[in-house]
ROZA-804031 format. One record per residue (C-alpha): residue number from 0; x, y, z; residue in one letter. Coordinates in steps of 0.02 Angstrom, whole numbers, m for minus. Example, Ala and Ser with C-alpha at 12.3 -4.5 7.8 and 13.67 -1.06 7.14 Angstrom:
% residues 2
R|0|615|m225|390|a
R|1|684|m53|357|s
//
This chain:
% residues 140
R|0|8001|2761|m1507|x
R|1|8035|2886|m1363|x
R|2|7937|2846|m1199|x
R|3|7899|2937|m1032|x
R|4|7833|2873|m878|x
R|5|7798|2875|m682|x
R|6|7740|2745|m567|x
R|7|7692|2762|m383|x
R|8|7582|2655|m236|x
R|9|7436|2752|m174|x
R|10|7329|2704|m11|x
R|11|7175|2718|m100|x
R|12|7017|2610|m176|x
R|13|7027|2601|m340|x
R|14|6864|2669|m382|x
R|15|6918|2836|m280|x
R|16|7072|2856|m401|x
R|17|6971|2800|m550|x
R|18|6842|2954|m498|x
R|19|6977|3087|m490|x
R|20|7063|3033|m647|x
R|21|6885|3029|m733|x
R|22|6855|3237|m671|x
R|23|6931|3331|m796|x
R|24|6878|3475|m744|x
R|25|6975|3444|m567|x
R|26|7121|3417|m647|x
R|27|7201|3571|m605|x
R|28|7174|3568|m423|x
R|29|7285|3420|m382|x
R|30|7410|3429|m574|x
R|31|7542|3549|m576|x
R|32|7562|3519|m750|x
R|33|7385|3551|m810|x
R|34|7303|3726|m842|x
R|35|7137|3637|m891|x
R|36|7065|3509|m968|x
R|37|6888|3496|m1073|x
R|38|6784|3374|m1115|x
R|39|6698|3201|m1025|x
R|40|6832|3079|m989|x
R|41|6745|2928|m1072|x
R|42|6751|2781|m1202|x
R|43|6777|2879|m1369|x
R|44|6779|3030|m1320|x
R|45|6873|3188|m1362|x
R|46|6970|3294|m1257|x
R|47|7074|3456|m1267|x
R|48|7213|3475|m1149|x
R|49|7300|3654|m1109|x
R|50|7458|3611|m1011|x
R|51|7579|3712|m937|x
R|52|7747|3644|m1029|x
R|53|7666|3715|m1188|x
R|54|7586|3866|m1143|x
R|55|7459|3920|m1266|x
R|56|7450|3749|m1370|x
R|57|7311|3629|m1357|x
R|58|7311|3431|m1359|x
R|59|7203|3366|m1430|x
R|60|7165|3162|m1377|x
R|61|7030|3047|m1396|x
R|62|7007|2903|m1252|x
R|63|7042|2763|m1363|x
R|64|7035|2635|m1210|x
R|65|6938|2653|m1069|x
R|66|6929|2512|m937|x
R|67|6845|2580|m760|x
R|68|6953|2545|m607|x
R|69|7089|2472|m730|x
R|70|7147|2561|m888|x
R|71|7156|2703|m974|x
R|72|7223|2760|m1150|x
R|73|7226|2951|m1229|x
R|74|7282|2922|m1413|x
R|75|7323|3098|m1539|x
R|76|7429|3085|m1699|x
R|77|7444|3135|m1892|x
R|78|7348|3032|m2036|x
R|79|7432|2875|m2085|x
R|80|7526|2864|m1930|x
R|81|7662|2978|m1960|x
R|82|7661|3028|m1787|x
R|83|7566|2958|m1651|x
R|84|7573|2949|m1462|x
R|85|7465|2870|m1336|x
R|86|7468|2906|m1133|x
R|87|7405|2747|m1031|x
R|88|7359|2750|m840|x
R|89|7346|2591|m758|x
R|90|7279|2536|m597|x
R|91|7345|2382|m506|x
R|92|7256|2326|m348|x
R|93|7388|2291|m220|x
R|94|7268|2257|m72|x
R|95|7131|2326|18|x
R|96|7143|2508|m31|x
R|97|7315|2495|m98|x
R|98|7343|2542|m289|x
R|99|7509|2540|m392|x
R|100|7462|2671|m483|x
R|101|7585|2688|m677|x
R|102|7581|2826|m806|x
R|103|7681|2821|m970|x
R|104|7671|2895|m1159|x
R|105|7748|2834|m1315|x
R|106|7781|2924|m1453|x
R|107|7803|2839|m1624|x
R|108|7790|2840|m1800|x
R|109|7866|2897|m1956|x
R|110|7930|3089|m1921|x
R|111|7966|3018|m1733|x
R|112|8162|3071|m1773|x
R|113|8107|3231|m1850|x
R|114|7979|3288|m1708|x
R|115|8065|3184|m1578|x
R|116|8201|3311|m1561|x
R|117|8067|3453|m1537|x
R|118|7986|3353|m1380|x
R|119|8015|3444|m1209|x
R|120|8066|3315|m1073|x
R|121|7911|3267|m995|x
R|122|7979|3129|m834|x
R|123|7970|3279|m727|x
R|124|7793|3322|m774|x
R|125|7730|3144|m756|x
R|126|7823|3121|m590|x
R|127|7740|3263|m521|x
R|128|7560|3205|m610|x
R|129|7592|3036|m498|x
R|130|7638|3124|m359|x
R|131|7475|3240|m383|x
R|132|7380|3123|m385|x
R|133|7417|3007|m245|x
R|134|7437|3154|m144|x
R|135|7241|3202|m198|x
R|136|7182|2981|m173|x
R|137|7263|2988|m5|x
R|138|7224|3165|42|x
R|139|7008|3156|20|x
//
């Protein structure tokens, strides 16, 4: 298993950080590390990520787990599990508009120790991706 992740407080409602995670199209604005994403951030659906560590490559994720104001879960991987990974953002009310906000993405499976190796390290990019987006919550 290899695993990357972030965590951060944002002064913020929950359903105003829940909205700008749920704009794909936005993402760019307030992401350094997205050049776009497509598709409806819902239950079940699919989405195709461009991102800037990868230049030229698309991701493609379904939203396996989708819990408004709460939890989040993008899933991808190969048939039989050979490789998977899955990106959950949750939400943790704090207090009145305060949010711990956590990001994190394990990668598993079979040909983890062959494509493991191959991975780019992503803290940095989910740091910043936390940082985006409390600076975006706090910001509007």
């Amino acid at each position: 298993m290899k695993e990357f992740s972030a965590t951060t407080e944002i002064n913020a409602s929950p359903a105003k950080i829940w909205a700008i995670l749920t704009d794909g199209p936005h993402y760019p604005n307030w992401d350094p590390g997205m050049e776009k994403l497509e598709g409806r951030i819902g239950a079940g659906e699919k989405l195709s990520i461009h991102a800037r560590i990868s230049p030229g490559r698309v991701f493609k994720v379904t939203v396996s787990e989708f819990e408004p104001e709460r939890k989040m879960v993008w899933s991808s991987g190969m048939p039989l599990g050979l490789f998977k990974g899955a990106r959950t953002f949750r939400l943790e009310l704090l207090g009145p508009d305060r949010v711990k906000f956590s990001v994190n993405e394990i990668f598993d499976g079979l040909l983890l120790p062959m494509i493991g190796k191959s991975l780019p390290d992503m803290q940095p990019v989910f740091a910043a991706f936390a940082a985006g987006l409390k600076g975006q919550a706090e910001r509007n």
